[in-house]
TORKOL-4160 file (C-alpha; in steps of 0.2 Angstrom, whole numbers, padded with zeros to 4 digits, m for minus):
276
<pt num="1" X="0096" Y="m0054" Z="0073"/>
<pt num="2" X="0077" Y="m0046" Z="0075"/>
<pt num="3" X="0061" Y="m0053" Z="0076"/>
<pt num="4" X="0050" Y="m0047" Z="0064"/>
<pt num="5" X="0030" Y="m0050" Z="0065"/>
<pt num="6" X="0021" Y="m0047" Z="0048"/>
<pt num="7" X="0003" Y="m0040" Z="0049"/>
<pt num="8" X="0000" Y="m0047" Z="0034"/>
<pt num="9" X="0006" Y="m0056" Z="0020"/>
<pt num="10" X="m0003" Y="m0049" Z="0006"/>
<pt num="11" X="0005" Y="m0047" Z="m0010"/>
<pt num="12" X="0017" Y="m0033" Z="m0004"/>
<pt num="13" X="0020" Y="m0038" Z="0013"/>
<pt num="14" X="0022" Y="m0055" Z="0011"/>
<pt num="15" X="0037" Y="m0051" Z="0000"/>
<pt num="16" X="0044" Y="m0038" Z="0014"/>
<pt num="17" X="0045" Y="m0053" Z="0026"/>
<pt num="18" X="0056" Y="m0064" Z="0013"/>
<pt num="19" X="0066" Y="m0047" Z="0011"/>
<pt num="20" X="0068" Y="m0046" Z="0030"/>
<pt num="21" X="0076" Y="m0066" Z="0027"/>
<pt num="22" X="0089" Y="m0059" Z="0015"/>
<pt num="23" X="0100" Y="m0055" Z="0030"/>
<pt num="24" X="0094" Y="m0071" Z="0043"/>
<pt num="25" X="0082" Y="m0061" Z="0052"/>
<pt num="26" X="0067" Y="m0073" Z="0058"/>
<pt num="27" X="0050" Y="m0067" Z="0050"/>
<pt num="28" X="0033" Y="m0072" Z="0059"/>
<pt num="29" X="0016" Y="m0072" Z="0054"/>
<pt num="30" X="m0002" Y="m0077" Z="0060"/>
<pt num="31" X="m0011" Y="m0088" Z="0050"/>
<pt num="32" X="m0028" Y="m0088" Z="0059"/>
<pt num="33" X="m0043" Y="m0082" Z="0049"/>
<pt num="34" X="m0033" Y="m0079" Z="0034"/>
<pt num="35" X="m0037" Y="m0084" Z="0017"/>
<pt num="36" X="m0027" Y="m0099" Z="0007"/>
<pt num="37" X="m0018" Y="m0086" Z="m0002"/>
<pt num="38" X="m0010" Y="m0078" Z="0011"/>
<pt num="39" X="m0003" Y="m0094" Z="0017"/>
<pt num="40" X="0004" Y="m0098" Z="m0001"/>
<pt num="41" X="0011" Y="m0079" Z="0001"/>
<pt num="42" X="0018" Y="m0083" Z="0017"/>
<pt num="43" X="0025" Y="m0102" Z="0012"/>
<pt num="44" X="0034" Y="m0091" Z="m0004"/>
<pt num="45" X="0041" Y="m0080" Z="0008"/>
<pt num="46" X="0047" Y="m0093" Z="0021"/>
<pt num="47" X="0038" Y="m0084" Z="0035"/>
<pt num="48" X="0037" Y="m0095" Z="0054"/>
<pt num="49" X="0016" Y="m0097" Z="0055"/>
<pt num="50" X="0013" Y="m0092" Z="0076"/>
<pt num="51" X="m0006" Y="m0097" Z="0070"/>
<pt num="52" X="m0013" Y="m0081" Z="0082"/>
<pt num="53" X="m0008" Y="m0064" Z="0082"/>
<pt num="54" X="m0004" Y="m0065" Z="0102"/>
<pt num="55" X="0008" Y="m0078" Z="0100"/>
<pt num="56" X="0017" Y="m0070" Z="0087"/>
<pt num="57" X="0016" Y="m0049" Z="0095"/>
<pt num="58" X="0025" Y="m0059" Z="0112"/>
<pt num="59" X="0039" Y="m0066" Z="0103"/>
<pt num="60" X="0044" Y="m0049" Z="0090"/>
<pt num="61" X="0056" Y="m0037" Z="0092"/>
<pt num="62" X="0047" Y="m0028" Z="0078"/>
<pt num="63" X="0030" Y="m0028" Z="0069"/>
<pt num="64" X="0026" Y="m0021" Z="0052"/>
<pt num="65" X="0008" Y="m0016" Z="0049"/>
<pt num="66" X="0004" Y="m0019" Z="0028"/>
<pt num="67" X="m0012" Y="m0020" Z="0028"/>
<pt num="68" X="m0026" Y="m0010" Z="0019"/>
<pt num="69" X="m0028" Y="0007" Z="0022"/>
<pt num="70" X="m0045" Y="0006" Z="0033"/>
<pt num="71" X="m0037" Y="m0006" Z="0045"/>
<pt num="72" X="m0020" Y="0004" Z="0050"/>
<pt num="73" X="m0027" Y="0008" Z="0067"/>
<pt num="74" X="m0039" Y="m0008" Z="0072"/>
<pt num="75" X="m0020" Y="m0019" Z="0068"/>
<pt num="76" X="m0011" Y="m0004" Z="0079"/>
<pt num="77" X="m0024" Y="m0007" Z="0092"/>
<pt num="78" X="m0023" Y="m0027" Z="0092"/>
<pt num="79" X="m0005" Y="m0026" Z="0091"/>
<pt num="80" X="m0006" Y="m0015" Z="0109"/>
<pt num="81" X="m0019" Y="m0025" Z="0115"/>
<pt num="82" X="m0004" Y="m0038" Z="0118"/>
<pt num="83" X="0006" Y="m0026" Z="0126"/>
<pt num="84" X="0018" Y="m0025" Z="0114"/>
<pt num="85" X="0033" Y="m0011" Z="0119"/>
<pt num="86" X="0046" Y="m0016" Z="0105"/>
<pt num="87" X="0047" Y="m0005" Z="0086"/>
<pt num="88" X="0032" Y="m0005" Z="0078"/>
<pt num="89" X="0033" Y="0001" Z="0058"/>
<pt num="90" X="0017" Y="0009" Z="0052"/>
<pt num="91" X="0022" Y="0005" Z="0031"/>
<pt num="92" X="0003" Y="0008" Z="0025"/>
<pt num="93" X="m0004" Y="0020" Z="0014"/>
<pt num="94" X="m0013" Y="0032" Z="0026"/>
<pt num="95" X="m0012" Y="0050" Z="0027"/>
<pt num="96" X="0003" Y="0059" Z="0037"/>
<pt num="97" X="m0011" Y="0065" Z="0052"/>
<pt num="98" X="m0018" Y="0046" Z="0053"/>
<pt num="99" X="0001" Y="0040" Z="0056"/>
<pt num="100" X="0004" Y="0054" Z="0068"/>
<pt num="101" X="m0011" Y="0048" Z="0079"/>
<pt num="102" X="m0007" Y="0032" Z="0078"/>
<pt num="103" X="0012" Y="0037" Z="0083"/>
<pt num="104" X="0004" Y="0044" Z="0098"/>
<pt num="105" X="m0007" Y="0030" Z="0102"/>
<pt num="106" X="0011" Y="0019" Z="0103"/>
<pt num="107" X="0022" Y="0032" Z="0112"/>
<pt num="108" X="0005" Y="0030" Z="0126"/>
<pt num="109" X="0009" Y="0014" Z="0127"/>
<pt num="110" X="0025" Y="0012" Z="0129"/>
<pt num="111" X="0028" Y="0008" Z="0110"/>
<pt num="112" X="0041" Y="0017" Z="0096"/>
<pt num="113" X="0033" Y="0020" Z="0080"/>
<pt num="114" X="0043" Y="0022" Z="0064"/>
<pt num="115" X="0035" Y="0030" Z="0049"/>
<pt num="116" X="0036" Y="0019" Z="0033"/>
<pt num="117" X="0030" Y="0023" Z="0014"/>
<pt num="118" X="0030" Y="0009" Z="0001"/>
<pt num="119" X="0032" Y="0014" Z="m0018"/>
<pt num="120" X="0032" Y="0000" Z="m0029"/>
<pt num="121" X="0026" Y="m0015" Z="m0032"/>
<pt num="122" X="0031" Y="m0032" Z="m0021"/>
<pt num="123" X="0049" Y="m0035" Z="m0020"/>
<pt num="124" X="0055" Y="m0051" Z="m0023"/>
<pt num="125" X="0067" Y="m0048" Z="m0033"/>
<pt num="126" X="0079" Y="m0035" Z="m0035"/>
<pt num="127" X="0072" Y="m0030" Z="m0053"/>
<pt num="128" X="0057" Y="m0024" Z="m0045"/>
<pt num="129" X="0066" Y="m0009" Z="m0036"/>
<pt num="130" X="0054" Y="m0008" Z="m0023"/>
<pt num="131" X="0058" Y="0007" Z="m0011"/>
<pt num="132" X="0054" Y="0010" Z="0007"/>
<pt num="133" X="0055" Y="0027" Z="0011"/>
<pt num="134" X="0057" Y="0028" Z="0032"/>
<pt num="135" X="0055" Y="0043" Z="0046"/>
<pt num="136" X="0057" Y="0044" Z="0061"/>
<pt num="137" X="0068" Y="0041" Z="0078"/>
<pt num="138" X="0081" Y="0026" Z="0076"/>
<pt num="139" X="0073" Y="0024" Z="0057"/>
<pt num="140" X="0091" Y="0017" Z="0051"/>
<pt num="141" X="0088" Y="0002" Z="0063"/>
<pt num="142" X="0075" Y="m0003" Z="0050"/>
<pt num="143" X="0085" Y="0001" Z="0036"/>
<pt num="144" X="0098" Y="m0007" Z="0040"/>
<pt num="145" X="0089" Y="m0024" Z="0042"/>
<pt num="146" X="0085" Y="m0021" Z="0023"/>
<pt num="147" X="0106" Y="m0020" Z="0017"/>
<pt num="148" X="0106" Y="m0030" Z="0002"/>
<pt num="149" X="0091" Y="m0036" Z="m0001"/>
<pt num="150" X="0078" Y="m0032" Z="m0014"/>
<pt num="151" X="0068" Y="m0021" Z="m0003"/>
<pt num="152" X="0078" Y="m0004" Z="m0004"/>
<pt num="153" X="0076" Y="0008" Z="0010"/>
<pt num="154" X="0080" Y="0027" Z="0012"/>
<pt num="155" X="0079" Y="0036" Z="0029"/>
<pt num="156" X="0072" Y="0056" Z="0024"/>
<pt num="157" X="0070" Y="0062" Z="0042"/>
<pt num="158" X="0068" Y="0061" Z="0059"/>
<pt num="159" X="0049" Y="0066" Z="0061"/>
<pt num="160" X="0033" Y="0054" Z="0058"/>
<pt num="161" X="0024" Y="0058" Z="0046"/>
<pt num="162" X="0038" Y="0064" Z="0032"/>
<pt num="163" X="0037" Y="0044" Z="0026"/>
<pt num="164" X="0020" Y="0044" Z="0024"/>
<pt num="165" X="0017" Y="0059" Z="0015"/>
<pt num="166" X="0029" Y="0056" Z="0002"/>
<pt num="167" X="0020" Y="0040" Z="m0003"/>
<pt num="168" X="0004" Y="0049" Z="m0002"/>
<pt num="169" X="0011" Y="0065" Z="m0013"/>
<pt num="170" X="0020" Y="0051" Z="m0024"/>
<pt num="171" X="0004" Y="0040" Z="m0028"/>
<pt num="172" X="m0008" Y="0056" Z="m0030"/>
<pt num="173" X="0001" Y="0057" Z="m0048"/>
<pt num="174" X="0006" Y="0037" Z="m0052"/>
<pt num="175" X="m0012" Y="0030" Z="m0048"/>
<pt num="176" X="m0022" Y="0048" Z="m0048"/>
<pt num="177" X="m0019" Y="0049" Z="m0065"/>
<pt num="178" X="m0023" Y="0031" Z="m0070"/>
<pt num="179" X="m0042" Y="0037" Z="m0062"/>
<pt num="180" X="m0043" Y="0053" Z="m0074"/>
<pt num="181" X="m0038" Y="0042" Z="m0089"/>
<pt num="182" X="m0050" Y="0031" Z="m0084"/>
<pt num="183" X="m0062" Y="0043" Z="m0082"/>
<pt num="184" X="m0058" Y="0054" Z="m0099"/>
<pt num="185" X="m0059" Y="0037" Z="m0106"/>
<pt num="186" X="m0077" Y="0035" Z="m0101"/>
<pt num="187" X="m0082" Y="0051" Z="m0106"/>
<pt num="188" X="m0077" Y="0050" Z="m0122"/>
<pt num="189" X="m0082" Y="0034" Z="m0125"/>
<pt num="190" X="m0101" Y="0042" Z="m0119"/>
<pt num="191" X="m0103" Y="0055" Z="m0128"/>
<pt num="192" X="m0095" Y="0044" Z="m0147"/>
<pt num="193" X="m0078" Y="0052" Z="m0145"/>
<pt num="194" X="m0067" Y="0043" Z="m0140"/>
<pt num="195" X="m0061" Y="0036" Z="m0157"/>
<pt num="196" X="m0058" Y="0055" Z="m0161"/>
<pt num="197" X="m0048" Y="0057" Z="m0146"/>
<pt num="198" X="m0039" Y="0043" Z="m0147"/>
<pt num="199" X="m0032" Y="0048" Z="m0165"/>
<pt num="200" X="m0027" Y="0065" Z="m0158"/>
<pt num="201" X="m0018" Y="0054" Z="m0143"/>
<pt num="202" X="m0007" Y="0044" Z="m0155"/>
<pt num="203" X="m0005" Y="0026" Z="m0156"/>
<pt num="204" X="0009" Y="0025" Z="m0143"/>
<pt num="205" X="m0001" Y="0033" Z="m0128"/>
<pt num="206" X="m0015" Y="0026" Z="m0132"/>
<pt num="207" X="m0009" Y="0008" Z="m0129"/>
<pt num="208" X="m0003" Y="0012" Z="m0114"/>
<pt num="209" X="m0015" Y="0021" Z="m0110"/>
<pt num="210" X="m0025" Y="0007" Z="m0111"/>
<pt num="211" X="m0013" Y="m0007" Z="m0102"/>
<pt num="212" X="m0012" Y="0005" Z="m0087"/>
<pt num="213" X="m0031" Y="0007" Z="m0086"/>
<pt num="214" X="m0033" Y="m0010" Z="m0087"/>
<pt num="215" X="m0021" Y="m0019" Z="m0079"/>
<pt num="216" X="m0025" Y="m0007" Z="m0062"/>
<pt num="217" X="m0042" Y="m0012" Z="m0060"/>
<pt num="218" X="m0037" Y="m0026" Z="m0052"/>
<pt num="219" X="m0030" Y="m0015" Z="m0038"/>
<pt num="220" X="m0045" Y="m0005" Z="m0039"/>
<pt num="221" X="m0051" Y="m0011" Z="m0022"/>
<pt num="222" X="m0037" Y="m0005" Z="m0013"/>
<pt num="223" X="m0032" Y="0011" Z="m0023"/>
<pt num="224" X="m0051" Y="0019" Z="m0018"/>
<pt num="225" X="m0045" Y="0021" Z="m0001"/>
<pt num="226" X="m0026" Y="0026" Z="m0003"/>
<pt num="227" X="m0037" Y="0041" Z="m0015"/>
<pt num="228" X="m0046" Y="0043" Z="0000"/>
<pt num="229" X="m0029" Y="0046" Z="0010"/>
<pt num="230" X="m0023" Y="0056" Z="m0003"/>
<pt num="231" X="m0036" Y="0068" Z="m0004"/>
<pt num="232" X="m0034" Y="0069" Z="0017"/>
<pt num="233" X="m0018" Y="0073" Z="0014"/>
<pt num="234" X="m0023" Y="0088" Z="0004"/>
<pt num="235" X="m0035" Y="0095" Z="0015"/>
<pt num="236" X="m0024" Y="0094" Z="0030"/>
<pt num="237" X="m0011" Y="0103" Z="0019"/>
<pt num="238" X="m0024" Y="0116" Z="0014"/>
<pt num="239" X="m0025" Y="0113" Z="m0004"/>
<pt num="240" X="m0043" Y="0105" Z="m0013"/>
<pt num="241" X="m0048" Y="0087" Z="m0011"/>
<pt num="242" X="m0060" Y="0086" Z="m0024"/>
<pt num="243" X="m0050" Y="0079" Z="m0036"/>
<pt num="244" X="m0044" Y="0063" Z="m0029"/>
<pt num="245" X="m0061" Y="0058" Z="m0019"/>
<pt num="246" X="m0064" Y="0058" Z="m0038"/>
<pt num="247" X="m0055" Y="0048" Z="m0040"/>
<pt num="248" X="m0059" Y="0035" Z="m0026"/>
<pt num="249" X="m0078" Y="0034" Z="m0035"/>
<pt num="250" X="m0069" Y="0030" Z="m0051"/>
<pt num="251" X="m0060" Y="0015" Z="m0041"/>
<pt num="252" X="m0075" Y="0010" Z="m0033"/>
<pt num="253" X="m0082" Y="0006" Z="m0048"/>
<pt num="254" X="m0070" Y="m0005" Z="m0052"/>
<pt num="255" X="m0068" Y="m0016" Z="m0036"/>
<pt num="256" X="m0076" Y="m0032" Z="m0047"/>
<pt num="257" X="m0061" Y="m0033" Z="m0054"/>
<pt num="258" X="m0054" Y="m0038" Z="m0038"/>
<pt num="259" X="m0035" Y="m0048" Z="m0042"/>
<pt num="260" X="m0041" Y="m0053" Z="m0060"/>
<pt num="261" X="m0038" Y="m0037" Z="m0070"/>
<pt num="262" X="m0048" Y="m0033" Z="m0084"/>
<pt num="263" X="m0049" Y="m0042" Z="m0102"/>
<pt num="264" X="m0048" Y="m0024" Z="m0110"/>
<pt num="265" X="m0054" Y="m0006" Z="m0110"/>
<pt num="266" X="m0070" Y="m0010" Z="m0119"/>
<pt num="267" X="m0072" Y="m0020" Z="m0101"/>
<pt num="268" X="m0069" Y="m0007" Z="m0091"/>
<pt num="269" X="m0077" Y="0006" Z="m0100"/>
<pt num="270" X="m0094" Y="m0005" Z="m0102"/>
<pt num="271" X="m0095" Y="m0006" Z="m0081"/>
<pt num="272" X="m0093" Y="0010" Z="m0077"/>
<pt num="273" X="m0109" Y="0015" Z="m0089"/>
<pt num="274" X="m0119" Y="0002" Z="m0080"/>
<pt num="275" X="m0114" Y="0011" Z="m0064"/>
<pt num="276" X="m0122" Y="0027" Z="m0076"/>
């Protein structure tokens, strides 16, 4: 069975490291510096605290980086910093050109890197049919540590990068789109229109409408730099930006909302005219 070292137990990856456990597999974590929630995440999960990062990079097989976009390299570079040489899964929402540096940053160090993109929400249970699309050489070794549990997993290719972009190409629509409804929502309401709109939308979209604006803002903090990655992914592939930096001002507005979502979509709508 593999040692698996989780950086860190967030929301998602806290339940990827009771997912790991389905099959016996021992799940570490490093509780130093991290807030009170990540250590009910991590006593949910039933993940084996090392208290320092060091002490729990020396005793892994494998480490999987869930973190916030921003910090995919400084974890990479801590990680390496402990002269780690074992599987090192790079499962955040960065751009497929960020994975590929990193990827060369590992090989450098003696270190295999295997691409990973998360789509779905956290999964603890098999109702949430969380996927975990990998790429990569030796990619089915991670899968396979997955067989059964409630985190499924699909190896797509052998080349880094393939992962990533597929989360990144699969979240421009799922969360882009909630920052243009959010926006068109905005708009409407600013220039006395958005009851008229809302008539022509119908009654059914425009409840859920409403429930997906609102119950995302309080993700917002962390979907203003996975629309940052996306619109990087664009570029890179030579098609416009624009549209999802866009959106990552849209969720910046938000970020108040932080794990408490939003009462309604008068809410919403009232702080971004403040921001006006």
């Amino acid at each position: 069975m593999s040692v698996i070292g989780l950086i860190h137990p967030g929301e998602m990856g806290a339940s990827i490291g009771a997912a790991a456990k389905y099959n016996n597999h021992e799940v570490l974590w490093a509780s130093i510096n991290r807030s009170r929630d990540s250590k009910k995440r991590a006593n949910r999960g039933s993940l084996i605290d090392c208290e320092t990062v060091a002490n729990m990079v020396d005793r892994s097989d494998i480490i999987f980086s869930v973190c916030p976009p921003q910090a995919a390299e400084d974890v990479a570079n801590e990680v390496l910093r402990c002269d780690f040489t074992g599987i090192f899964v790079e499962a955040n929402a960065i751009a497929p050109k960020r994975t590929r540096k990193i990827d060369e940053l590992l090989r450098n160090a003696g270190a295999t890197l295997i691409d990973g993109g998360i789509i779905g929400g956290p999964a603890w249970n098999h109702d949430a049919s969380t996927k975990l699309y990998l790429s990569g050489d030796n990619a089915e070794s991670i899968a396979d540590i997955f067989l059964g549990s409630p985190l499924n997993t699909h190896v797509i290719s052998n080349n880094i990068g393939s992962a990533s972009s597929l989360k990144m190409v699969f979240a421009a629509y799922t969360k882009g789109t909630t920052a243009l409804l959010t926006a068109i929502l905005a708009v409407a309401e600013k220039e006395g229109v958005r009851k008229n709109l809302e008539a022509q939308w119908g009654v059914e979209f425009t409840e859920k409408t409403h429930h997906q604006v609102t119950k995302n803002t309080a993700k917002a903090w962390r979907f203003k730099g996975e629309m940052r990655e996306i619109a990087a992914t664009f570029k890179s592939a030579g098609f416009p930006e624009g549209f999802h930096e866009a959106a990552a001002n849209i969720f910046s507005q938000l970020t108040d909302f932080k794990g408490t979502p939003a009462k309604d979509v008068n809410e919403v709508l009232k702080i971004l005219a403040s921001h006006d």
